[in-house]
VMD Tcl script that draws the C-alpha trace (Angstrom):
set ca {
  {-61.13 56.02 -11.21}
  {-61.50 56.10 -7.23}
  {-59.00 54.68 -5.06}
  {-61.76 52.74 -3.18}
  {-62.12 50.96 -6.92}
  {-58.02 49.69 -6.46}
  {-57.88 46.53 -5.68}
  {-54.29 45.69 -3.69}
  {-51.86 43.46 -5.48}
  {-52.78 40.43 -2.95}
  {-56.53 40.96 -4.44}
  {-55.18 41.56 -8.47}
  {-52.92 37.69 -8.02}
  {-56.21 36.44 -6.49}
  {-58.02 36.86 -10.00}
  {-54.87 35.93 -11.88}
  {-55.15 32.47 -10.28}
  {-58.78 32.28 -11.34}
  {-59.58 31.01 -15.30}
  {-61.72 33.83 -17.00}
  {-64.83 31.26 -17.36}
  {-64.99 30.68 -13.55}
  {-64.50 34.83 -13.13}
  {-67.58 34.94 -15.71}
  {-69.62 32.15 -13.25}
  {-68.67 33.95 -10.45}
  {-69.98 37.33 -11.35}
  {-73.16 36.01 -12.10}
  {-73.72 34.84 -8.99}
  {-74.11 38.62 -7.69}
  {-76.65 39.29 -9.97}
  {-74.73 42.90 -10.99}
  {-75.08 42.89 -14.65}
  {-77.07 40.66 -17.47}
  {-75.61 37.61 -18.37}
  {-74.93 37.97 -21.83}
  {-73.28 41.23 -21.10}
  {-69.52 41.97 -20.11}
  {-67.19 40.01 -22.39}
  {-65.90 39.76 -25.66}
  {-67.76 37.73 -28.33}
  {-65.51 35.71 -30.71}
  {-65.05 37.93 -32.68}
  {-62.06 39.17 -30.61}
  {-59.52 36.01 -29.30}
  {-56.75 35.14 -27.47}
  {-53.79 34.20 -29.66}
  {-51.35 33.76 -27.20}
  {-53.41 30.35 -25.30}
  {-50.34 29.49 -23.14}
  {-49.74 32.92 -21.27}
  {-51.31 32.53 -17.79}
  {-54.36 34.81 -16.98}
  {-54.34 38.81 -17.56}
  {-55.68 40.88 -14.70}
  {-55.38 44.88 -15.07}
  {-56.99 48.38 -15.58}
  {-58.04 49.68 -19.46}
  {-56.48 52.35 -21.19}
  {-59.02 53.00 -24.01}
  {-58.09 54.46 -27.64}
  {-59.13 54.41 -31.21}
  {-56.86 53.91 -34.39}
  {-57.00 53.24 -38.03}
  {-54.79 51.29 -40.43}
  {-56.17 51.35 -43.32}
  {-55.00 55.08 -45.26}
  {-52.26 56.70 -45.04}
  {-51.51 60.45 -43.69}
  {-53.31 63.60 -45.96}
  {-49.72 64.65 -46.89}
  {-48.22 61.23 -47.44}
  {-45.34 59.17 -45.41}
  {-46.47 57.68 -42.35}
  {-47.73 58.25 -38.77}
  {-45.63 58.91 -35.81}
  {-45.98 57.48 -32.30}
  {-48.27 60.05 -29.65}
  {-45.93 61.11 -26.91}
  {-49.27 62.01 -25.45}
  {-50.97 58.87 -25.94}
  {-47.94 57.13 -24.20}
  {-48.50 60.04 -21.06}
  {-51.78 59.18 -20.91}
  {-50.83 55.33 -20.26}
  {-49.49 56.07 -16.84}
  {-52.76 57.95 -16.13}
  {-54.32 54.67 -15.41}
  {-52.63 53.15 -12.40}
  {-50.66 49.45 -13.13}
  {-51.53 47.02 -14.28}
  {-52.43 48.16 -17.53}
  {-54.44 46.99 -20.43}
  {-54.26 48.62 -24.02}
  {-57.66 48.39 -25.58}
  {-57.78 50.13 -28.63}
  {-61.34 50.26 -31.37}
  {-60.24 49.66 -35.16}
  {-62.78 52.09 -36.54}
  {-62.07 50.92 -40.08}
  {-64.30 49.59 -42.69}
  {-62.76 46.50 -42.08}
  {-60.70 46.52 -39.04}
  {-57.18 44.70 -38.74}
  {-55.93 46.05 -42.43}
  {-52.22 46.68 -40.36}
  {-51.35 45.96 -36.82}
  {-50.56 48.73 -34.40}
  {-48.85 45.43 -31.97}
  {-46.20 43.63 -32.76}
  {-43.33 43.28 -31.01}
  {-41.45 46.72 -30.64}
  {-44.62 48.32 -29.86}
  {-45.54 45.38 -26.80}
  {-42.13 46.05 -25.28}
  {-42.84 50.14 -24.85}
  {-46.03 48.87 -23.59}
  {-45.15 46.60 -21.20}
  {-42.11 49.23 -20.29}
  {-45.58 51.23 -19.25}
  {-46.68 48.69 -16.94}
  {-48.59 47.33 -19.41}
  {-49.45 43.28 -19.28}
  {-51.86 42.69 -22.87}
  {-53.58 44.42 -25.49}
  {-57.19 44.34 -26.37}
  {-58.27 45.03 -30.18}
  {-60.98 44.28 -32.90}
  {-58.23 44.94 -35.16}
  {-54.91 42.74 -35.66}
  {-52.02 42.06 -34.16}
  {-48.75 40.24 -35.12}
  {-45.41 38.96 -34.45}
  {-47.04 36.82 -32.29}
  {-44.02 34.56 -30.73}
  {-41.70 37.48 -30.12}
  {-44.47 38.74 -28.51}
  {-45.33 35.73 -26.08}
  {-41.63 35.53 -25.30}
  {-41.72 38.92 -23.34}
  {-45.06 37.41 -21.57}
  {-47.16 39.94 -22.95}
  {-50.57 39.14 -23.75}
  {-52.74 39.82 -27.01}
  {-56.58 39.31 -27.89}
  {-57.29 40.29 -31.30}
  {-59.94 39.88 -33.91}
  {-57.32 38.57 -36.43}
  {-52.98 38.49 -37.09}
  {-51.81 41.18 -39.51}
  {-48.39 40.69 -41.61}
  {-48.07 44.38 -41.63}
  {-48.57 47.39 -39.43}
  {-49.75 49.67 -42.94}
  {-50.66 53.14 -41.47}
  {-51.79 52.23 -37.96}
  {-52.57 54.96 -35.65}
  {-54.17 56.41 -32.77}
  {-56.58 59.34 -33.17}
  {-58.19 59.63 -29.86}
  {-57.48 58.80 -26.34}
  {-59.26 57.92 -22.98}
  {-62.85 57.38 -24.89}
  {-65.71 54.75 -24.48}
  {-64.91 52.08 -27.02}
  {-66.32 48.77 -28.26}
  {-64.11 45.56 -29.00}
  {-65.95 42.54 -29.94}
  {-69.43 43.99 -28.69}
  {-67.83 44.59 -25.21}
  {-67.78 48.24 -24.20}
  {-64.59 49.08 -22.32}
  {-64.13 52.44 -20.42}
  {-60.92 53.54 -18.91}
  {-60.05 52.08 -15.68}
  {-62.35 49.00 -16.41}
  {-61.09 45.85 -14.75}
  {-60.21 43.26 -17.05}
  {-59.40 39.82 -17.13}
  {-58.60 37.20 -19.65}
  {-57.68 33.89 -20.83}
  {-57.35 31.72 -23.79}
  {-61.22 31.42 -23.39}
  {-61.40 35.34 -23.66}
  {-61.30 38.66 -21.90}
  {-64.38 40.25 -19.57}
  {-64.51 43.23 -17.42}
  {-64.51 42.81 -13.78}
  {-67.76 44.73 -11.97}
  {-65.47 47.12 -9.60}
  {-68.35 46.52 -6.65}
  {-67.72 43.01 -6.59}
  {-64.28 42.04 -7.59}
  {-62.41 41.29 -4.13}
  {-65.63 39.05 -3.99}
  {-65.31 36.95 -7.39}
  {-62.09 34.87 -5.83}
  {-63.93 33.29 -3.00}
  {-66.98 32.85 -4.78}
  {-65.06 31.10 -7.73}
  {-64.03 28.60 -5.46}
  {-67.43 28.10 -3.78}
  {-68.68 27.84 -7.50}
  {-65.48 25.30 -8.35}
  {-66.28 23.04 -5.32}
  {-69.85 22.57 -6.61}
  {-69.00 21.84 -9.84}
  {-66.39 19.79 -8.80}
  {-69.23 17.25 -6.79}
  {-70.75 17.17 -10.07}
  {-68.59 16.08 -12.62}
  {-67.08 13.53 -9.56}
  {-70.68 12.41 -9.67}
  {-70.78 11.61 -12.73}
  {-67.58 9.69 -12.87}
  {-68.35 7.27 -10.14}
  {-70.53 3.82 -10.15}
  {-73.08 5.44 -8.20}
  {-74.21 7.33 -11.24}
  {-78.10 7.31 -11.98}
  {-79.93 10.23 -13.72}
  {-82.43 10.57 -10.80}
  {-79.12 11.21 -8.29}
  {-77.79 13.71 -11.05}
  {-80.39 15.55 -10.59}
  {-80.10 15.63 -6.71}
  {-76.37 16.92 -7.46}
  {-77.66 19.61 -9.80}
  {-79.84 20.96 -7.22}
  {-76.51 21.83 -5.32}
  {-75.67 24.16 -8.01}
  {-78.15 26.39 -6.79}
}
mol new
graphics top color blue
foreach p $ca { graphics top sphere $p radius 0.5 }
foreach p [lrange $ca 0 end-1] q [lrange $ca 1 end] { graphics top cylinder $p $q radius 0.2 }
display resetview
């Protein structure tokens, strides 16, 4: 990715201050992509709902679980894969396409494997597949979305790197801009991102009028409808 695509670190806390629903309102605003495009559908969650919000740049993969090795045993860690990591500048974000028949038969994250990633200046993981040991994970503060929570990592493995992948109908290509929250993860349009902030709070303050309207003894349907207009 460009350099003019970085955002600076004062620009990256902006988003992490900013819920992933208002990041979604806010980048319809600028009109830059469909609106039932750029997120995760539920098939892929959040499982860790407490962590704050994730902001950082994809590293894309693909792995399988599901059968082990042609000559038996098990799989060993990529040194290349974990190279390729720091290819991406911080922060990172694993996302990683189960390609089995039925993804999430074994976990490839659990907790040694967050800790090497967050060593990598990685913050979460993204994956139609599983995860698990989900509150050794949470206590380093490293996030995971996840179509489903594995008791076992079986044969799970990566077989290709730095590819266009697919979790949970959202395609993610390295260096996307991602954010998430319990509500879910979405990428971040590069040409407007140092613009979602300030129009999540014009967006907020709108909103805001409304559901204040709503709560007060002035309430009437016809002046609700006066109020909505402002949301325009």
């Amino acid at each position: 990715m460009s350099a003019e695509a970085l955002l600076t670190e004062a620009e990256l806390e902006s988003l992490r201050q900013i819920g992933t629903n208002m990041v979604a309102n806010a980048i319809e605003s600028f009109n830059v992509r469909l609106r039932n495009t750029g997120f995760a559908d539920a098939r892929v969650r959040c499982m860790l709902e407490d962590l704050p919000p994730m902001v950082g740049y994809a590293v894309t993969g693909r792995l399988r679980s599901g059968e082990p090795p042609i000559g038996g045993g098990t799989f060993r860690d990529r040194a290349d894969f974990w190279n390729s990591i720091l290819q991406v500048p911080p922060p990172r974000v694993l996302v990683l396409e189960d390609m089995d028949d039925r993804p999430g038969r074994g976990a490839f994250v659990g907790n040694v494997h967050a800790s090497i990633l967050k060593a990598l200046g990685c913050v979460g993981y993204v994956t139609n597949g599983a995860v698990r040991e989900l509150p050794s994970v949470q206590a380093i503060g490293f996030q995971l979305f996840a179509g489903s929570v594995a008791v076992s990592h079986a044969y799970a493995h990566i077989f290709e790197i730095g590819t266009i992948v697919q979790v949970g109908g959202l395609d993610v290509r390295a260096g996307d801009l991602l954010h998430g929250d319990r509500h879910g993860v979405l990428t971040v349009p590069h040409q407007v991102a140092t613009r979602v902030p300030a129009a999540a709070e014009r967006l907020q303050r709108k909103e805001d009028r409304v559901i204040e309207f709503c709560k007060s003894q002035d309430f009437s349907v016809e002046g609700l409808g006066e109020v909505i207009k402002t949301l325009h």
